[in-house]
C-alpha positions in Angstrom: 21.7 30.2 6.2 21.2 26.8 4.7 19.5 26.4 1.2 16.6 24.1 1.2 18.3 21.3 -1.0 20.9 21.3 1.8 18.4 21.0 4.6 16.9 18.3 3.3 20.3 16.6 2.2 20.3 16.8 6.2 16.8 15.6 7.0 17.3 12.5 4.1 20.7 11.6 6.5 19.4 11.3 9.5 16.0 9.9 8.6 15.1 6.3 6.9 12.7 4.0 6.5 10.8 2.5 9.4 11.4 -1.8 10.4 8.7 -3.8 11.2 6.3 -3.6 7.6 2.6 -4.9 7.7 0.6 -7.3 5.5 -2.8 -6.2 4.2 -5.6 -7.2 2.7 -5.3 -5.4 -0.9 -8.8 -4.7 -0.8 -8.0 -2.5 2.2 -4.3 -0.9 0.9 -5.4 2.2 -0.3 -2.7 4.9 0.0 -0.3 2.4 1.3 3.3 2.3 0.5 4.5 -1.2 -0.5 7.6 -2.5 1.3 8.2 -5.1 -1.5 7.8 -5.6 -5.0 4.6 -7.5 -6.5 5.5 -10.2 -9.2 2.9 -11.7 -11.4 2.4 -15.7 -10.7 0.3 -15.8 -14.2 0.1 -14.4 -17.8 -3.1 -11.3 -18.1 -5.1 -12.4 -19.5 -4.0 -15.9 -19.0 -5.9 -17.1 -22.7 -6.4 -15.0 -25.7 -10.2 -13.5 -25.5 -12.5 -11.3 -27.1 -12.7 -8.0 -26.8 -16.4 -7.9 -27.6 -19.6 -9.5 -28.6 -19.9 -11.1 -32.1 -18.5 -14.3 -33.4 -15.5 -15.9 -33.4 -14.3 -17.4 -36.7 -11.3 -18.5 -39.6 -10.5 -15.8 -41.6 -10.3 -18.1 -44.3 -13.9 -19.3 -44.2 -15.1 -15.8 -45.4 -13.8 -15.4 -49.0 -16.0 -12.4 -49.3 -18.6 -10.3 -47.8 -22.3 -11.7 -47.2 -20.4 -15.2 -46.7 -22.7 -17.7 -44.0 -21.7 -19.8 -41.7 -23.6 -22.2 -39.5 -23.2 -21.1 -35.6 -21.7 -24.5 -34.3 -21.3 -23.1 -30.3 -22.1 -20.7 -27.8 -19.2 -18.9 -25.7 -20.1 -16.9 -22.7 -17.4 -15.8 -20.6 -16.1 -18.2 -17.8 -16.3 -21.0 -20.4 -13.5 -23.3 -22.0 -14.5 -23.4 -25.4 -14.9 -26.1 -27.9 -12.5 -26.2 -31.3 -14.0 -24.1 -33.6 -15.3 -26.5 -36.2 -13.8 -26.0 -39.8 -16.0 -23.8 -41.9 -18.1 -22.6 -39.0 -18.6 -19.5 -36.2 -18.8 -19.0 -32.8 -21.7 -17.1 -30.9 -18.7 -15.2 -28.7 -19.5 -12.8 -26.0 -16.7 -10.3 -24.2 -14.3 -11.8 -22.5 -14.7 -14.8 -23.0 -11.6 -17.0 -24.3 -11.2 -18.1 -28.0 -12.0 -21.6 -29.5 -8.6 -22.6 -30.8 -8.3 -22.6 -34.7 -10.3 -19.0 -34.6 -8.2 -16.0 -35.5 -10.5 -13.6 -35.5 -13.8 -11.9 -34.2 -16.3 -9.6 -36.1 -18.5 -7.8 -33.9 -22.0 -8.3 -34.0 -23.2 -5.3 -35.4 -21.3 -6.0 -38.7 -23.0 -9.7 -38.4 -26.5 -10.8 -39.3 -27.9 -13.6 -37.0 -30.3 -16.3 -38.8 -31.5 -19.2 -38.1 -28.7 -21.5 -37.0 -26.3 -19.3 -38.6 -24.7 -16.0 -39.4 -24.1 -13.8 -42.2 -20.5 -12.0 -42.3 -21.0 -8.3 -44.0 -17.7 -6.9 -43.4 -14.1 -9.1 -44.3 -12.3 -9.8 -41.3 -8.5 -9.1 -40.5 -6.3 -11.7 -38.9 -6.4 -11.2 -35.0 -9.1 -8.5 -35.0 -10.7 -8.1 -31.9 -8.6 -10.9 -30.0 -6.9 -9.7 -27.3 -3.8 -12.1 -27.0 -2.6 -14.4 -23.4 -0.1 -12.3 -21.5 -0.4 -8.7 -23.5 -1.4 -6.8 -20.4 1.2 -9.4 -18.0 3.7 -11.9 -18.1 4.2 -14.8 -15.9 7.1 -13.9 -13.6 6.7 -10.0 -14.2 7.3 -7.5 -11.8 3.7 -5.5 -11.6 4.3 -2.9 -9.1 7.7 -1.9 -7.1 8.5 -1.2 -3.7 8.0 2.0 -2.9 4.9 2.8 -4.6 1.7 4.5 -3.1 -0.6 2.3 -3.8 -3.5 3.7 -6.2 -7.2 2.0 -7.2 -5.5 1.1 -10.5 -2.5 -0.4 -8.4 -4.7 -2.3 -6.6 -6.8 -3.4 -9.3 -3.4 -4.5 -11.0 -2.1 -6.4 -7.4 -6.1 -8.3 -7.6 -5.6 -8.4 -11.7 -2.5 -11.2 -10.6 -4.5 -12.7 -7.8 -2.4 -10.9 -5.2 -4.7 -11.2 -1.7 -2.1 -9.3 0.7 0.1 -6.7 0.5 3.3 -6.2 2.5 3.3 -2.3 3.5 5.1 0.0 5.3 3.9 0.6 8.7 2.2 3.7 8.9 4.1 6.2 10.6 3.2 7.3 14.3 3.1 11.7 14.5 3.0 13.3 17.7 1.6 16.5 17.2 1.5 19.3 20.1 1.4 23.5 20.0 3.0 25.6 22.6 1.6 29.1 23.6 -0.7 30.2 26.2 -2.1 32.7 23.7 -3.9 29.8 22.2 -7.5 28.9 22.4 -9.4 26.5 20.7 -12.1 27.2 18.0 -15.7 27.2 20.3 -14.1 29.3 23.2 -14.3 32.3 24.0 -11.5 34.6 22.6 -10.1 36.9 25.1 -7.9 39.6 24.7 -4.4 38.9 23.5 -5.6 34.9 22.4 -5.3 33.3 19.0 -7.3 30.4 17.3 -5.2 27.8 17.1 -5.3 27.0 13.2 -2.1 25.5 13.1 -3.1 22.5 15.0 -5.7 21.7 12.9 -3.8 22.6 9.5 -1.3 19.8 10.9 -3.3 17.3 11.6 -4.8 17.2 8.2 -1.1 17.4 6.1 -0.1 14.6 8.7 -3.1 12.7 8.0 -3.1 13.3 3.9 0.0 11.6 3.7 -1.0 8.6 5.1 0.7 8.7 8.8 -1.1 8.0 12.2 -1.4 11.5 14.1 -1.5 11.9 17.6 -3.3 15.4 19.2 -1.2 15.8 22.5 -3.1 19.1 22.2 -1.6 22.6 23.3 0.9 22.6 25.7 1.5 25.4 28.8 4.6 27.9 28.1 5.9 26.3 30.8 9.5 24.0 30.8 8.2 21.3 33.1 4.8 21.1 31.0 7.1 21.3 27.7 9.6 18.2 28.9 6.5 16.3 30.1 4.5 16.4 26.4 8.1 15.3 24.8 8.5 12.6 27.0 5.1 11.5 26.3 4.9 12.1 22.5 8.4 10.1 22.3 7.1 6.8 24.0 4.4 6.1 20.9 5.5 8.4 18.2 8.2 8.1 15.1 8.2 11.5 14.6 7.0 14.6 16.8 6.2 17.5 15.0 5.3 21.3 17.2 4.4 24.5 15.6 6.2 27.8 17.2 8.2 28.7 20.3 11.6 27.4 19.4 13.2 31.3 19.2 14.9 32.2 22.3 12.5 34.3 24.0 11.8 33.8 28.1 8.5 31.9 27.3 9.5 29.8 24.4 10.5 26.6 26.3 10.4 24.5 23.4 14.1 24.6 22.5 15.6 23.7 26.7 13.0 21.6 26.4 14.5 19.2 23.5 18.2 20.0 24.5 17.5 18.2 27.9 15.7 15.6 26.4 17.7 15.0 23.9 19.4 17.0 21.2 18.0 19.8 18.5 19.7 21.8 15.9 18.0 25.0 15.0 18.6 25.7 11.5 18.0 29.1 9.7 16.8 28.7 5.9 17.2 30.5 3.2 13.6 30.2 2.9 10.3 32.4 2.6 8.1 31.5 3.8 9.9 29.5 6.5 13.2 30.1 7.6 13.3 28.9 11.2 13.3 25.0 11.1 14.6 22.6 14.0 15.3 18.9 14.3 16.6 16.7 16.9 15.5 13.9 18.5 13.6 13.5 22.0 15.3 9.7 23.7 13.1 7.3 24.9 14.0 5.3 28.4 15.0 2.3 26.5 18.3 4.5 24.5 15.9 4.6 21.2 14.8 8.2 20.0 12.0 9.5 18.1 12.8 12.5 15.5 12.0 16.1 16.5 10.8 18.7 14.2 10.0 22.1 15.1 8.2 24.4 12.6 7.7 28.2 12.5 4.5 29.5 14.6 3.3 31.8 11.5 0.3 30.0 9.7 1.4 30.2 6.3 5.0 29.4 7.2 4.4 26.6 9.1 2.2 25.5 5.8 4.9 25.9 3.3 7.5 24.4 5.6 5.5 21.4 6.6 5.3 20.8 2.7 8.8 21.4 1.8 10.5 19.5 4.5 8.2 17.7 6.5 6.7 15.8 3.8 10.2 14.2 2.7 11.0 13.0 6.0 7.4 10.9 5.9 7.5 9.7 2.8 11.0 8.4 3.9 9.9 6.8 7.2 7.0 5.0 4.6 10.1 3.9 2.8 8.6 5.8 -0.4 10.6 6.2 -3.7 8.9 8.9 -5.4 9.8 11.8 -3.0 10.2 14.7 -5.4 7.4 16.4 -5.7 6.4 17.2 -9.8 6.3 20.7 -10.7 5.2 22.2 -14.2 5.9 25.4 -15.9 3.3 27.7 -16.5 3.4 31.4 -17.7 3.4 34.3 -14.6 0.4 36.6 -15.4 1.8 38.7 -12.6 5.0 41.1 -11.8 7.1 40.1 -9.2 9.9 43.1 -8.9 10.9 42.2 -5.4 13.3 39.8 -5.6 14.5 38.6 -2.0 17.5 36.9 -1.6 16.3 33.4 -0.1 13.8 31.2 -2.2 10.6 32.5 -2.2 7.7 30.4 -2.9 4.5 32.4 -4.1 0.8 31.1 -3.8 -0.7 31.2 -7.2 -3.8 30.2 -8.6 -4.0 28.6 -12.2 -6.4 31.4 -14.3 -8.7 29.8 -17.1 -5.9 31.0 -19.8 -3.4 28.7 -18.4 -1.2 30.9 -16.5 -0.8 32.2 -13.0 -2.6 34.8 -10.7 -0.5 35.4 -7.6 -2.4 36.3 -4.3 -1.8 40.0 -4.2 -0.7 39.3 -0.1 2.1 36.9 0.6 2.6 37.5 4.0 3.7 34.6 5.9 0.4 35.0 8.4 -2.0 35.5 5.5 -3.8 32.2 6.0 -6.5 33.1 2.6 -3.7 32.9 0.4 -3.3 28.9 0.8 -6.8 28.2 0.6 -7.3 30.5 -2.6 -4.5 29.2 -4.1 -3.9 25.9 -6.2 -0.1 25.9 -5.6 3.3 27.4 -5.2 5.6 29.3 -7.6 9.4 28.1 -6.6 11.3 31.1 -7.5 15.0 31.5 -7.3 16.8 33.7 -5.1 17.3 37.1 -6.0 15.0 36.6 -9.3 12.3 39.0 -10.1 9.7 37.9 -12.1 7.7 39.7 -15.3 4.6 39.4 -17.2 5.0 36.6 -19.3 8.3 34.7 -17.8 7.8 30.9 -17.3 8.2 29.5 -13.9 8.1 26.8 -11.8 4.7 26.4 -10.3 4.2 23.1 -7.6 0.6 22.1 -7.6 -0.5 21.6 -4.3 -2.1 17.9 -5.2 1.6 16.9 -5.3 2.3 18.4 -2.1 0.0 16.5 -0.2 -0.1 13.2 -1.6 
């Protein structure tokens, strides 16, 4: 069996980064991945300014405390100031930019206003309150990089430089269909022998929380003809086509002759649990391009984990993304975990109010509950049984998804 670093050694090989990026309006580039770096055409903030209300003065006009000084302007911000008259202060208000030949501000509340004037009850330091041209950016600066998700606080940076439009990846285009005449739909009546289909919907929403285009082709007959046809048509619009179950060899799992003669598939076994069945490929398209092919395990919960393990990757690749590794953290085990298996096991666990980890007390690979309930996944080792106390490697599930 292949480990999971060399599966997706594979998967990062035979998958890059989609042509064709789009311009945006940055108000509307939320969760977008940039295709090129944003440089700064200007210094933040382009003039030193205050960073509160009170007056702007010279240091050296207050020689102690309780010194006055006549007010000689007013400076709200979105005004050029005047030069700040020798032996005088200015009414200042956040924001706005400093009168050349002040150094400092004192807030207000350690000010007394009179009439025409101000009294200084606290000695001011040089450069107090004055925040400087260009401390937050520099002209010519690069602000954000190519292949960053783009954040609120990345787009308030992008508008911070006057950036308008973005250049993004194109989103990518998901194809997603599930095989198996035991399936039914949530609102139908369940005969005997059916399934919900929560896999479908479980799909959708991963595809969609990472910022891809998904396309329901629905659930598709155990038939070959029926199979062929959905590939063919989930090729012609889609980057990537993603199906849950019915790639084993059974008589009614048509998925895999389905692929083979419309293009090619590799079925891998993973050293994996949840998982271990995976298969790529790609379906061809009439004009000689392809579209990738990945085939997940029919098992809720595995189809769950794999979609996070090895899907996610190969999307955050087609966005052209540069932050792919997901971040994990190490946390305490509040459970015991003698059952070492010998692929890599990843646990749901919740995080308990003392810190560490509660592990749903049923891992199996159909147990749906345990992916709600939990807030992530312990990555254990194979072969490594786990005590009371031990420190592992928990992924939050936030990290998964985004």
């Amino acid at each position: 069996m292949l480990t999971l670093a060399e599966a997706l050694e594979r998967l990062a090989a035979a998958v890059g980064p989609l042509d064709a990026p789009e311009t945006v309006s940055t108000f509307d580039a939320f969760g977008r991945i940039l295709a090129d770096e944003v440089r700064s055409a200007l210094d933040v903030p382009p003039a030193d300014n205050t960073a509160m209300d009170g007056y702007a003065l010279r240091c050296a006009d207050v020689p102690a405390e309780g010194a006055v000084l006549p007010v000689s302007q007013r400076i709200p911000a979105g005004q050029v100031p005047s030069a700040l008259k020798p032996g005088t202060a200015a009414r200042i208000f956040t924001g706005a930019q400093i009168p050349e030949g002040a150094d400092a501000v004192v807030m207000q509340e350690l000010c007394e206003a009179l009439d025409g004037a101000v009294r200084i009850n606290t000695m001011p330091a040089n450069g107090q309150h004055i925040r400087r041209l260009g401390e937050d950016v520099r002209e010519g600066a690069v602000v954000l990089s190519a292949g960053e998700r783009l954040t609120p606080q990345a787009m308030g940076l992008a508008a911070s430089v006057g950036i308008a439009r973005l250049k993004v990846a194109r989103r990518p285009k998901v194809a997603l269909f599930s095989t198996g005449d035991e399936l039914v739909m949530p609102g139908e009546p369940l005969k005997p022998g059916a399934i919900y289909n929560s896999n479908r919907f479980m799909l959708r929403g991963l595809i969609q929380a990472l910022g891809c285009d998904c396309t329901d082709l629905g659930i598709v007959p155990d038939k070959l003809d029926a199979t062929r046809d959905a590939l063919r048509r989930a090729a012609q619009g889609a980057d990537l086509i993603i199906t849950s179950g019915g790639v084993s060899v059974g008589e009614e799992d048509h998925l895999k002759p389905a692929v083979q003669a419309e293009g090619t598939l590799e079925l891998w076994q993973i050293a994996l649990k949840p998982g271990k069945p995976l298969a790529f490929g790609h379906v061809k398209r009439p004009d000689g391009t392809s579209a990738a092919f990945i085939g997940l395990p029919g098992n809720p919960v595995s189809s769950f984990v794999t979609f996070l393990l090895t899907v996610r990757p190969v999307l955050l690749r087609l966005q052209g993304a540069k932050d792919i590794e997901p971040r994990s953290v190490e946390l305490r085990a509040d459970f015991d975990w003698p059952r070492a298996d010998k692929r890599e096991e990843f646990l749901r666990a919740k995080v308990n109010a003392q810190g560490g980890l509660d592990l749903f007390p049923n891992q199996g690979s159909g147990v749906l509950t345990s992916a709600v309930w939990a807030d992530g996944l312990v990555a254990n080792p194979p072969g490594r049984p786990i005590a009371r106390g031990d420190v592992v490697r928990f992924l939050p599930f936030p990290e998964l998804m985004r």
